[in-house]
C-alpha distance (Angstrom), angle and dihedral (degrees) to the residues before:
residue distance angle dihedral
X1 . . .
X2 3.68 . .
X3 4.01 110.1 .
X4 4.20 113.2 -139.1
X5 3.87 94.0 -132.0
X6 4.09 140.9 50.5
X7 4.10 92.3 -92.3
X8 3.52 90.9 -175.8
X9 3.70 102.3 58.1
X10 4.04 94.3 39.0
X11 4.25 89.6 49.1
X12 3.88 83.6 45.7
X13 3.41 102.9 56.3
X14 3.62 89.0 47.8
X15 3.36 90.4 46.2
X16 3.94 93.6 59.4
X17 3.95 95.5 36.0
X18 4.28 90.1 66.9
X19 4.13 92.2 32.5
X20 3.94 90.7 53.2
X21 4.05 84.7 162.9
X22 3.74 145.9 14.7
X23 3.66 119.7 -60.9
X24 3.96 136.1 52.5
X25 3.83 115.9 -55.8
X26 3.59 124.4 -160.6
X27 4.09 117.0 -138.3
X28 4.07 141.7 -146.1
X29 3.73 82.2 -89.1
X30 3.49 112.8 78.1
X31 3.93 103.3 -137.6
X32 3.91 97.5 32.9
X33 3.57 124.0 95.1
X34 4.00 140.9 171.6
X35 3.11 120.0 -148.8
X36 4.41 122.7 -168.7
X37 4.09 136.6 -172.9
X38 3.37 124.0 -179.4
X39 3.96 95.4 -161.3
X40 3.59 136.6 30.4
X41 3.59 107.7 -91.1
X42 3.91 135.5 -147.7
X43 4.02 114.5 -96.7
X44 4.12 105.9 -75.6
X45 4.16 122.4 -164.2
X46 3.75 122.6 -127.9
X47 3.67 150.2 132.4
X48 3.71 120.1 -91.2
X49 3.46 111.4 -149.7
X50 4.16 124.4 -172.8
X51 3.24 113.6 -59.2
X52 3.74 147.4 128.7
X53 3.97 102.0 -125.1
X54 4.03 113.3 -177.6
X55 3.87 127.7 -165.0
X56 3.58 114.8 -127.3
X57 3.99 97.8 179.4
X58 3.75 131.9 -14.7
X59 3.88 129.3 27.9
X60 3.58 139.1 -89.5
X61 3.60 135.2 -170.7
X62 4.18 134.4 -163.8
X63 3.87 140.9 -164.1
X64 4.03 107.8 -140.6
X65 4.01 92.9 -176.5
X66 3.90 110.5 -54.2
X67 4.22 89.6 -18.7
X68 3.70 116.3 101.3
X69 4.09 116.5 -153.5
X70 3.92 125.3 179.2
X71 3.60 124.6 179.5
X72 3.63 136.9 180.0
X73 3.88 156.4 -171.8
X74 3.89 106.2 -22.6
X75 4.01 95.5 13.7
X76 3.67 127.8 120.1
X77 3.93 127.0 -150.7
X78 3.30 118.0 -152.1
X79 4.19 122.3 -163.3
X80 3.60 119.8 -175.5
X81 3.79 101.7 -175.6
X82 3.83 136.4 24.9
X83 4.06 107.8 -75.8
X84 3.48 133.8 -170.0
X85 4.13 109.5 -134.9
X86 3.80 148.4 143.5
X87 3.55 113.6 -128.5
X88 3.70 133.8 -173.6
X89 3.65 142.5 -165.8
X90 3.98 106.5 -121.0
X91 3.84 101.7 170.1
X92 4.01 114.7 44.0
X93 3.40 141.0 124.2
X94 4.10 139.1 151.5
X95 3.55 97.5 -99.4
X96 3.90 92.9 38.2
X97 3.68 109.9 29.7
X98 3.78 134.5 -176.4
X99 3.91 103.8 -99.6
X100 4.02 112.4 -178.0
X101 3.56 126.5 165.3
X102 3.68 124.6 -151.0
X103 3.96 133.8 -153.9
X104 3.42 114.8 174.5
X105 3.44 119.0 -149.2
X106 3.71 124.7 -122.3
X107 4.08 118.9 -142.8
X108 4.18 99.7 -135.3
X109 3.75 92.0 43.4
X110 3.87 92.3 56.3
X111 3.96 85.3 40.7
X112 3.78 90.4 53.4
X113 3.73 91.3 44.6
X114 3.89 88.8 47.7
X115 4.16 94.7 61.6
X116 3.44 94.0 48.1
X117 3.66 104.2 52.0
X118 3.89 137.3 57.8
X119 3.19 102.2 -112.1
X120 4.30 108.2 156.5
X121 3.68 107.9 -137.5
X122 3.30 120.3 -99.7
X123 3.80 125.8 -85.9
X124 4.78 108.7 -99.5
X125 3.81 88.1 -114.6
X126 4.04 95.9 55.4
X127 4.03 82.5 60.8
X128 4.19 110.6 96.3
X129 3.98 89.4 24.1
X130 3.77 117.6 143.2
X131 3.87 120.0 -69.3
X132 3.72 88.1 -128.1
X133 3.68 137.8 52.3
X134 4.38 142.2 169.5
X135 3.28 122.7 -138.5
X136 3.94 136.3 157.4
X137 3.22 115.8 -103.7
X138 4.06 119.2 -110.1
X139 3.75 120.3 -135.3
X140 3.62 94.5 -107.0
X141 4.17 88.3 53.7
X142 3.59 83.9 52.3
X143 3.77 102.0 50.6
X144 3.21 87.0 47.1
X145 3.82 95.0 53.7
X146 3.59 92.8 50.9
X147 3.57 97.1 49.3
X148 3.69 88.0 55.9
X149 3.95 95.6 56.0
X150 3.71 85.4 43.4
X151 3.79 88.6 76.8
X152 3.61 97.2 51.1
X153 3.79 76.6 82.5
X154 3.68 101.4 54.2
X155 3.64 101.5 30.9
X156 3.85 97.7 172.4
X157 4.02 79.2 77.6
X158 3.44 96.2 54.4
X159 3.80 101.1 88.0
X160 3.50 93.1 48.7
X161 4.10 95.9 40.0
X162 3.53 108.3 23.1
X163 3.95 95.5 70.2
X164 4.37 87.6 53.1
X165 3.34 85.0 49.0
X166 3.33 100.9 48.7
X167 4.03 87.4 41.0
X168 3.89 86.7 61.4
X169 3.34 100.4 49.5
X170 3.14 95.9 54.2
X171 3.94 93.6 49.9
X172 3.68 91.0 56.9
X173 4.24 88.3 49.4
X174 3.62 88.1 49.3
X175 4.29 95.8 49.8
X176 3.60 92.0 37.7
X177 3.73 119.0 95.2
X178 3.74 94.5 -83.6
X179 3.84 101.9 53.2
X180 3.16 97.1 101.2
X181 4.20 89.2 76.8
X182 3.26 94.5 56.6
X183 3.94 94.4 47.1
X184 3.86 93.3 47.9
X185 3.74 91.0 44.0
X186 3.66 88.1 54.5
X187 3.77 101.4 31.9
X188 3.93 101.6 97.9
X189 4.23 104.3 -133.5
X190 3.88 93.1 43.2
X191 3.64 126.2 120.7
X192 3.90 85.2 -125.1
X193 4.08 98.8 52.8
X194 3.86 80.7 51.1
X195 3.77 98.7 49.4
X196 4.06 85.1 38.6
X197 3.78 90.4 60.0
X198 3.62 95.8 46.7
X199 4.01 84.4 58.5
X200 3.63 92.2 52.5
X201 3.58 86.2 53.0
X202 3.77 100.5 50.1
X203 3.58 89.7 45.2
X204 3.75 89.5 63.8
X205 3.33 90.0 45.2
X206 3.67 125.5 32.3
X207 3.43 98.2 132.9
X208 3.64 101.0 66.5
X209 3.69 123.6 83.4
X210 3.66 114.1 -91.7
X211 3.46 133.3 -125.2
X212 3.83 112.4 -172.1
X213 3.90 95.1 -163.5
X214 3.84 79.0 48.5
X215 4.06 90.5 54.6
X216 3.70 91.5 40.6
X217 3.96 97.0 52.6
X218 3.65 90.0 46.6
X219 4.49 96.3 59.1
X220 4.12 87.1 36.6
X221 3.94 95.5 -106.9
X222 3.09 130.3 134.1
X223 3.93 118.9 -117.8
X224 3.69 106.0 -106.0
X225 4.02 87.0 35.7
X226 3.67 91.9 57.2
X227 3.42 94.9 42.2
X228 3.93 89.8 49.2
X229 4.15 92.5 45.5
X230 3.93 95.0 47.4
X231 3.23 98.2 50.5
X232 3.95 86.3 55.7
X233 3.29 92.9 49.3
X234 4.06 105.8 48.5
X235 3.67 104.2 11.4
X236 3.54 98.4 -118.3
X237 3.26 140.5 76.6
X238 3.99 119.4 -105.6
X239 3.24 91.7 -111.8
X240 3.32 85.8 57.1
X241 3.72 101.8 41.4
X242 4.11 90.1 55.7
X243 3.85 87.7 50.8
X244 3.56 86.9 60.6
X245 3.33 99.4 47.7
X246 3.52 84.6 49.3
X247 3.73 102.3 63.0
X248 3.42 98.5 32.2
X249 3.94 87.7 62.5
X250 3.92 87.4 45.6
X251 3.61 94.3 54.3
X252 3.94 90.8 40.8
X253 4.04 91.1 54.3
X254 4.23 88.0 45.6
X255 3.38 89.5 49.1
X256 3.96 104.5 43.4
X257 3.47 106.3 8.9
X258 3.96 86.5 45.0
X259 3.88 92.9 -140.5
X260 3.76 123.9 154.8
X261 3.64 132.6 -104.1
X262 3.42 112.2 -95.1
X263 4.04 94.7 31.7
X264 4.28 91.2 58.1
X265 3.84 87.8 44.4
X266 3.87 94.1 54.2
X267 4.13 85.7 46.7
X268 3.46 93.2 62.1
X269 3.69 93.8 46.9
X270 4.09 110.2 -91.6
X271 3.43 111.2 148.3
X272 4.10 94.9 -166.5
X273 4.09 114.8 43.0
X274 4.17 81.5 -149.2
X275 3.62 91.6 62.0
X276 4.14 90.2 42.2
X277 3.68 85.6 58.2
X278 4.09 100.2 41.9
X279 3.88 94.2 53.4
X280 4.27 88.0 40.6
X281 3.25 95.9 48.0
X282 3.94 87.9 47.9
X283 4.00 95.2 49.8
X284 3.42 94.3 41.6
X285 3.58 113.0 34.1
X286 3.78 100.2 -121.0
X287 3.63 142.6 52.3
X288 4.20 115.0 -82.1
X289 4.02 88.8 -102.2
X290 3.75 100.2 40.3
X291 3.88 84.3 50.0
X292 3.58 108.1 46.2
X293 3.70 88.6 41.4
X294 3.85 91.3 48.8
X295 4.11 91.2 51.8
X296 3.71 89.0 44.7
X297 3.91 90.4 58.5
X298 3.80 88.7 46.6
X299 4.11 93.6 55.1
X300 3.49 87.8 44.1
X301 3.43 94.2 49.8
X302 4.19 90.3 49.8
């Protein structure tokens, strides 16, 4: 396909026009999001839900447990299941900043979409692969893209428009070379559904104690399978995974809830404030106080 007009340029400037400043902006259209930095940042923690997240200019990169992903102008990440990470902005600057639009991607629409297409199932070995993926954008992905952002400028079409869109961009994610983890993730008797729903259930509750065997019995696997499958899936452990969600919820209730130390570490289920601070202090770099206090300055500061 070979698109009669500069799509980066237009789907830039539209881009900048509803991200007038640094820092994620939500849009007319409820699931979309752009997102701008105008200079590389230092590594930052958060969840990852599913979404299809494309690079307009600049480059990123992100650390999904041990695994190290970077992706630039005219790529396309694609998650398929909640992930802890820390991301950072490697290619950014005021006259050139990192533009990245967002669409996250809603579970019954893809289902819907799913029975009604001809999609062959994917191949055993695609089942277990990695929640997340880059790829570069195709033309078609593209047009698509910039039709979408196109709206955000006659938003009485977007009830009407934005859902076909959306529809089609979806389609392309799902016959690109990375469908397949989106079908297995929603494709009930996978190894990935399983491993999905074991997420879901973590994320609700992180701060009990966890019992893997527990976990395991709970998605139908057994023990060594599920520990085997998850680890494909999210590269980490769940042990692992729930510590994340641990500490990012600690820092989150320090930081906006404005509670101390030891008080947001009990909340998310540490026993022993020494051990809170260890595995912080080893995630984030620096002690709970000298953190928080540290990202304070910085907001302040912005």
């Amino acid at each position: 396909m070979t698109l009669p007009f500069s799509p980066y340029q237009e789907i830039v400037d539209i881009a900048l026009r509803f991200a007038p400043g640094d820092g994620e902006f939500s849009t007319d259209i409820g699931n979309l999001h752009v997102s701008r930095r105008s200079r590389p940042s230092d590594p930052l923690h958060s969840s990852y839900r599913p979404c299809f997240a494309f690079v307009l200019q600049g480059a990123k990169s992100l650390r999904l447990g041990t695994e190290l992903i970077s992706y630039g102008t005219g790529d396309y990440l694609l998650t398929s299941l909640d992930l802890p990470v820390a991301w950072r902005v490697t290619e950014a600057s005021p006259e050139v900043p990192h533009l990245c639009l967002g669409l996250a991607i809603d579970s019954e629409k893809l289902l819907e979409l799913l029975s009604r297409i001809d999609i062959p199932r994917p191949a055993a070995h695609t089942d277990g692969q990695r929640g997340m993926a880059v790829n570069v954008a195709p033309p078609e992905l593209l047009d698509a893209a910039v039709r979408l952002l196109r709206l955000l400028d006659r938003p009485g079409d977007i009830p009407a428009m934005a859902p076909l869109i959306e529809q089609e961009i979806l389609y392309r994610v799902l016959t690109g070379p990375d469908g397949a983890r989106l079908i297995n993730i929603a494709t009930s008797d996978s190894h990935s559904n399983r491993i999905a729903r074991a997420v879901a259930w973590l994320k609700e509750n992180f701060a009990r104690p966890l019992r893997i065997e527990d976990l395991a019995d709970r998605v139908s696997m057994s023990v060594s399978s599920f520990h085997h499958h998850f680890k494909s899936v999210t590269a980490m452990t769940p042990v692992q995974y729930q510590k994340q969600l641990r500490l990012h919820e600690a820092r989150r209730l320090m930081l906006v809830e404005r509670l101390d130390a030891g008080t947001a570490g009990h909340r998310v289920g540490y026993q022993s404030p020494s051990q809170f601070s260890r595995e912080y202090s080893r995630l984030y770099g620096a002690s709970p106080v000298r953190d928080v206090d540290g990202a304070r300055d910085v907001m302040a500061a912005e």
